[in-house]
BALOBA-1460 file (C-alpha; in Angstrom, 3 decimals):
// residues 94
<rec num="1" residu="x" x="-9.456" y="-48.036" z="98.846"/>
<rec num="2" residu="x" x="-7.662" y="-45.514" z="101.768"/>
<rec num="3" residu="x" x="-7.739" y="-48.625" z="104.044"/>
<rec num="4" residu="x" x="-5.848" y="-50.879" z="101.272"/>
<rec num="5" residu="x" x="-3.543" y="-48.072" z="100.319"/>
<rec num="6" residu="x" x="-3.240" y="-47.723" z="104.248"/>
<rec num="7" residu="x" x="-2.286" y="-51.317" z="104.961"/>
<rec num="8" residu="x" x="-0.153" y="-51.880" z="101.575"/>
<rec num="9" residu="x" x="2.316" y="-48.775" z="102.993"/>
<rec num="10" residu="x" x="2.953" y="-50.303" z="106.307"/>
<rec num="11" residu="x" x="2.950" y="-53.883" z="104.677"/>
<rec num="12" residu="x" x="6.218" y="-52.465" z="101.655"/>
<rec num="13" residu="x" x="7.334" y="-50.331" z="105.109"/>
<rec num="14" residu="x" x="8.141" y="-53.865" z="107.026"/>
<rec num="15" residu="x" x="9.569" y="-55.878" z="103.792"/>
<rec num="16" residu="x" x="11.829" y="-52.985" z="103.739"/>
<rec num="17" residu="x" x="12.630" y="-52.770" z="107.535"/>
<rec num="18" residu="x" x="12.799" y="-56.518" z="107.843"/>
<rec num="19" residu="x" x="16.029" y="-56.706" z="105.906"/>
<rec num="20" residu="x" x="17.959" y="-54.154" z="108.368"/>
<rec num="21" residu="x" x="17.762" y="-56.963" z="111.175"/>
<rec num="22" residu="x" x="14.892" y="-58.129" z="113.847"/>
<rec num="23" residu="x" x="15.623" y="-55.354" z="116.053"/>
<rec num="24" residu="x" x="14.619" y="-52.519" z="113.942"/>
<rec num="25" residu="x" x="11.826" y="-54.312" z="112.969"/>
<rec num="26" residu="x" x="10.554" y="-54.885" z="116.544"/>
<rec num="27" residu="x" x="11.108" y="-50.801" z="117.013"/>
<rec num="28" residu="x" x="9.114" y="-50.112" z="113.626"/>
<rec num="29" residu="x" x="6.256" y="-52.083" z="114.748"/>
<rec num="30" residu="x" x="6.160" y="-50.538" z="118.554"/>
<rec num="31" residu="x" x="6.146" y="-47.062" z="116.254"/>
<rec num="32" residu="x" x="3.265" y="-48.287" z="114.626"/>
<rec num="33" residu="x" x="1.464" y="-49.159" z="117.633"/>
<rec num="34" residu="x" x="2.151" y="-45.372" z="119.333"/>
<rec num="35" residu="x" x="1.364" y="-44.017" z="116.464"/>
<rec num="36" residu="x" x="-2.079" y="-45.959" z="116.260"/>
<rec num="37" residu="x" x="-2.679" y="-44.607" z="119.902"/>
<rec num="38" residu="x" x="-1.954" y="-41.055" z="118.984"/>
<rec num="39" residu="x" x="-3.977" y="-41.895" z="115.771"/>
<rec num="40" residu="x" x="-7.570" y="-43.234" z="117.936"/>
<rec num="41" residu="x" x="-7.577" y="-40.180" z="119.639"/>
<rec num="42" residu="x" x="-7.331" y="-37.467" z="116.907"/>
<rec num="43" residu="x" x="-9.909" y="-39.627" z="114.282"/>
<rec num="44" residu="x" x="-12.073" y="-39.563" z="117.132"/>
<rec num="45" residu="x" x="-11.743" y="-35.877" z="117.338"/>
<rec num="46" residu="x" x="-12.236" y="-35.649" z="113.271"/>
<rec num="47" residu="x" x="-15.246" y="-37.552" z="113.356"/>
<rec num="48" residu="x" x="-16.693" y="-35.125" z="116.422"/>
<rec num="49" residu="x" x="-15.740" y="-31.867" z="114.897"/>
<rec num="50" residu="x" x="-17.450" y="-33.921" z="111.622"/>
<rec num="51" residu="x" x="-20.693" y="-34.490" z="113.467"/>
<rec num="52" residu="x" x="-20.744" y="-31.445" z="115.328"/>
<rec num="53" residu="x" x="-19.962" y="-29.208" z="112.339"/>
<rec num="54" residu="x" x="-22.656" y="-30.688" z="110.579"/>
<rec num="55" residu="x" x="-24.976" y="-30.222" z="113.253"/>
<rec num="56" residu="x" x="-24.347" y="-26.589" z="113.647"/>
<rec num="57" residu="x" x="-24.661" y="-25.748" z="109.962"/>
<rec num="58" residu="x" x="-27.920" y="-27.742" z="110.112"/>
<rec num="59" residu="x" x="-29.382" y="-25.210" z="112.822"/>
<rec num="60" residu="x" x="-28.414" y="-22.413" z="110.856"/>
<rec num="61" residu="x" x="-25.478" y="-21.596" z="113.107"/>
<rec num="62" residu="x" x="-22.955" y="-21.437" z="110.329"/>
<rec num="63" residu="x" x="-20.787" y="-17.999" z="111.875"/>
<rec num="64" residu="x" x="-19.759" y="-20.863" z="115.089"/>
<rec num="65" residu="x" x="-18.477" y="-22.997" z="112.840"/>
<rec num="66" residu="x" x="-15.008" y="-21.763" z="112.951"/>
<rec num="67" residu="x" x="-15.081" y="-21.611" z="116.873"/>
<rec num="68" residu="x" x="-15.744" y="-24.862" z="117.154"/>
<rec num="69" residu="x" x="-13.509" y="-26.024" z="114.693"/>
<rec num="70" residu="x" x="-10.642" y="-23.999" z="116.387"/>
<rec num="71" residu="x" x="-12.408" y="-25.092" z="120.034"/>
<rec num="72" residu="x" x="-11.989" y="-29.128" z="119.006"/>
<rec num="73" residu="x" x="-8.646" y="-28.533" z="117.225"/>
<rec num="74" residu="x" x="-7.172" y="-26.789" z="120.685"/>
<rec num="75" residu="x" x="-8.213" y="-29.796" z="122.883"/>
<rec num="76" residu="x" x="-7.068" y="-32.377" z="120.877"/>
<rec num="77" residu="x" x="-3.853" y="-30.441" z="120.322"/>
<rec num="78" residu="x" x="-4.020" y="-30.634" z="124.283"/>
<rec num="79" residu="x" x="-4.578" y="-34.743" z="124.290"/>
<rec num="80" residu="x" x="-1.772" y="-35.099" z="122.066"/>
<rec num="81" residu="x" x="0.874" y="-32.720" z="123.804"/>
<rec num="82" residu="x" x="-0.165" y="-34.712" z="127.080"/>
<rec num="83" residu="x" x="0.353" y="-38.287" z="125.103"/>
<rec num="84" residu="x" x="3.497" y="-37.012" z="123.661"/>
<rec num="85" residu="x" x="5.246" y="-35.480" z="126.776"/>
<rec num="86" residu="x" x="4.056" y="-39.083" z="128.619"/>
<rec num="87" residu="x" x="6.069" y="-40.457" z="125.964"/>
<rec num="88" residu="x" x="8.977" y="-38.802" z="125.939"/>
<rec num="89" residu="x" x="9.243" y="-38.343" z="130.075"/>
<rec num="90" residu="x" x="7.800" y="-42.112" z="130.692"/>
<rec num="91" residu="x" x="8.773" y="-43.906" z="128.120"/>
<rec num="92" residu="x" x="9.164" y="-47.645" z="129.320"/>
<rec num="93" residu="x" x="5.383" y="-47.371" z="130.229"/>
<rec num="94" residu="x" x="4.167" y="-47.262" z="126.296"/>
């Protein structure tokens, strides 16, 4: 159900776009495509602090928990700030 409502908001998002002209709609869908780059790398993070989190609690380690949620939120904060600035400094390579 996330995935339709997912898809359905980016599907109303272009019939809307699509009537401002081809241009914007060309930019819209190169924001999509950054933003599913950004998005690969923090999901993966999600899913590791996930598994790890699990794993932890599991070996009765539950006081780390927070570290390593604030240890895997710092370095993809990091990956992010390093796409971003990329982006903003380089941008004809995205």
């Amino acid at each position: 159900m996330q995935f339709v409502l997912s898809v359905s908001a980016w599907l109303l998002f272009y019939v809307l776009i699509e009537h401002h002209g081809e241009r914007e709609l060309a930019i819209s869908n190169t924001m999509r495509n950054i933003f599913a780059v950004f998005g690969i790398f923090t999901w993966s993070y999600a899913n590791t602090t996930n598994m790890m989190v699990s794993n932890i609690i599991g070996q009765q380690r539950q006081e780390e928990v927070l570290y390593l949620v604030r240890k895997i939120a710092w370095l993809s904060f990091l990956q992010l700030l390093y796409f971003a600035l990329r982006l903003i400094f380089f941008p004809p390579h995205f």
